[in-house]
C-alpha positions as CSV (number, residue, x, y, z in Angstrom):
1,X,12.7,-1.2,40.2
2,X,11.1,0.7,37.1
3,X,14.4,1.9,36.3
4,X,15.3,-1.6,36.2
5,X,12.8,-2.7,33.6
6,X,13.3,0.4,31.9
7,X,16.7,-0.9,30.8
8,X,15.7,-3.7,30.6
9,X,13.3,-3.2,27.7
10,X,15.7,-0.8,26.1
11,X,18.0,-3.3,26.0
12,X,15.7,-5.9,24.6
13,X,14.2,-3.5,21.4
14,X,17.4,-2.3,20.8
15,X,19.2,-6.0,20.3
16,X,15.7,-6.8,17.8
17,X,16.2,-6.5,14.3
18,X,13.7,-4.3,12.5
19,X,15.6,-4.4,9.0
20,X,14.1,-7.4,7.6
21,X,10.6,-6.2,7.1
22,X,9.1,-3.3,6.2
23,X,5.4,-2.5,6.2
24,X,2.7,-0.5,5.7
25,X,-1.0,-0.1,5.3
26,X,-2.5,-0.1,2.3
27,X,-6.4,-1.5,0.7
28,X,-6.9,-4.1,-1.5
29,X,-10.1,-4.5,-4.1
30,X,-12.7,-7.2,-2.7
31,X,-15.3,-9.2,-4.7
32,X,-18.2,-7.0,-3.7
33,X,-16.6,-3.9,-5.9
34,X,-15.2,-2.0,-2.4
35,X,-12.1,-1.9,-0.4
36,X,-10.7,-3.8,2.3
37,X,-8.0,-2.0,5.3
38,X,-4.6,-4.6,4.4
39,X,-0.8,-4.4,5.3
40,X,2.2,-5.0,3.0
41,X,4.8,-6.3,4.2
42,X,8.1,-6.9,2.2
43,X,9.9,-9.7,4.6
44,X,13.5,-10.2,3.4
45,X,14.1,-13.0,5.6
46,X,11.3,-15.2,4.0
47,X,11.6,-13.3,0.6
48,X,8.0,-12.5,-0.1
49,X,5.7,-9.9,-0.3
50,X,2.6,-10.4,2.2
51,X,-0.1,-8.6,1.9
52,X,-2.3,-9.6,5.1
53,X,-6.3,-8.0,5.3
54,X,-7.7,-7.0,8.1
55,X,-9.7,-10.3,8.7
56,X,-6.8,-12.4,8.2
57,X,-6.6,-13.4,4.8
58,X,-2.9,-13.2,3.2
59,X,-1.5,-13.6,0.1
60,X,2.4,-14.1,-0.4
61,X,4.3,-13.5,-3.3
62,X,8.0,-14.9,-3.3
63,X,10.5,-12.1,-4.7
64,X,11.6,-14.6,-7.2
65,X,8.3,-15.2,-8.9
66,X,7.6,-11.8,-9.5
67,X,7.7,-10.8,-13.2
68,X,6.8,-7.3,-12.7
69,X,4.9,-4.4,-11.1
70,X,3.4,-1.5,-12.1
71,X,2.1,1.5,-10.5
72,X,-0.4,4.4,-12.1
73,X,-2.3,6.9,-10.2
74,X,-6.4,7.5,-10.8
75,X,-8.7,10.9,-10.8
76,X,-11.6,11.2,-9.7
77,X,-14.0,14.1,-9.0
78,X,-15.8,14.4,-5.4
79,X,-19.2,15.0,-6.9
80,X,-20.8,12.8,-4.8
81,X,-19.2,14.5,-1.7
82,X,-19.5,18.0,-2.2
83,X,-23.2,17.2,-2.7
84,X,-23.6,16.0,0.4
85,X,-21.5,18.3,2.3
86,X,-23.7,21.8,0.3
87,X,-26.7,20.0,1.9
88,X,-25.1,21.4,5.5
89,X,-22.3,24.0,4.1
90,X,-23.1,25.5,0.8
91,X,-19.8,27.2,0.2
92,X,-18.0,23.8,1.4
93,X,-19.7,21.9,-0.7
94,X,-18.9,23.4,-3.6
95,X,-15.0,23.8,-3.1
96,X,-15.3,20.0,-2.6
97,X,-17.4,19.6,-5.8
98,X,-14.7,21.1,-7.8
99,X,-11.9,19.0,-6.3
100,X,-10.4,16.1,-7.3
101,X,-9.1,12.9,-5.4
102,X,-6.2,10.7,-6.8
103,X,-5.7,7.1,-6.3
104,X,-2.3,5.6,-5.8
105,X,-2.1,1.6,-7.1
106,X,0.7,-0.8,-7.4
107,X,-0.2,-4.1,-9.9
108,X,2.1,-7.4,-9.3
109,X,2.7,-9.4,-12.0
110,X,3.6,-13.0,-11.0
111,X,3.6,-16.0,-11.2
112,X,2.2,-19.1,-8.9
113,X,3.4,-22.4,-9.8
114,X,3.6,-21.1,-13.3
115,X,0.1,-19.8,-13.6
116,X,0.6,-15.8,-14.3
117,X,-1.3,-14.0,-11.4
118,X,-2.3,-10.1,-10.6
119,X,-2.2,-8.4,-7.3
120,X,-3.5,-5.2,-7.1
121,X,-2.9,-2.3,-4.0
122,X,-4.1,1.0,-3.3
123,X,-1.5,3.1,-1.4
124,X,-1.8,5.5,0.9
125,X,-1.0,9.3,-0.8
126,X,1.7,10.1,1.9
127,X,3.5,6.3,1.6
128,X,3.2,5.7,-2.1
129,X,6.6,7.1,-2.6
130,X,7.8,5.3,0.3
131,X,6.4,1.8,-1.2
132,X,8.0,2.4,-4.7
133,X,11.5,2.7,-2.8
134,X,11.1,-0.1,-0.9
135,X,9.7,-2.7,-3.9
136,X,13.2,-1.4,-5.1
137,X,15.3,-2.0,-2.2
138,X,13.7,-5.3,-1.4
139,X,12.5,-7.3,-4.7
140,X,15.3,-5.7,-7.0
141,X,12.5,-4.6,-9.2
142,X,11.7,-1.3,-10.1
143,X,7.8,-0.1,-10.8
144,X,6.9,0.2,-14.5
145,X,5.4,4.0,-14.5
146,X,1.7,3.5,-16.8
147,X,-0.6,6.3,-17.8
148,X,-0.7,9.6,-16.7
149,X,2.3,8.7,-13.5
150,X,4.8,9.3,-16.4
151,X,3.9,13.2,-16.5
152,X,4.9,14.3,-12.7
């Protein structure tokens, strides 16, 4: 019998289509200055970009209305954290003082019943490339590469 619905559910992923979305996590900026756990989602059988928040709030961006996107990478030094962490580890602390964190963002430029609009994600640093590619592949559009992005 497990056999059976072994099979069974093989047979049942393997005839579902997983090439018309792709997806992945990512945070979006929130009115309060922080940063909210989202996913992005570029469906190609609806044509839009979705990006969904954790508590449920979505915003959808048809692949026709956008005009373009952007991505550009921040720096910033862990000051704060390698305080903390030389209050329990000196040594730590101060390898993390010196260290610097980078921030990976995509902006889209569109528009919503002809009212321009801006969308702005942070990506994850190991799916950032993996994003770029697929804004590509699904929209058409490539990322314009701003600020210090252009010099990797």
């Amino acid at each position: 019998m497990k056999k059976i619905l072994c099979v069974f559910f093989v047979l049942l992923l393997s005839s579902l289509s997983f090439a018309d979305a792709a997806t992945w996590r990512v945070k979006v900026p929130d009115a309060k200055g922080g940063q909210r756990k989202a996913t992005l989602t570029f469906d190609d059988t609806k044509k839009i970009v979705e990006v969904r928040t954790v508590k449920g709030d979505a915003v959808d961006i048809p692949y026709e209305q956008i005009d373009k996107c952007s991505y550009e990478y921040t720096k910033k030094h862990r000051i704060t954290q390698g305080v903390l962490l030389a209050a329990v580890s000196p040594a730590a602390g101060i390898i993390v003082f010196f260290t610097k964190s980078r921030s990976h963002w995509l902006e889209f430029d569109y528009r919503d019943q002809e009212i321009p609009k801006v969308f702005v994600v942070r990506m994850d640093k190991r799916e950032y490339l993996n994003i770029l590619d697929a804004l590509k592949a699904h929209t058409g559009k490539e990322a314009e590469i701003l600020g210090n992005a252009k010099k990797k």
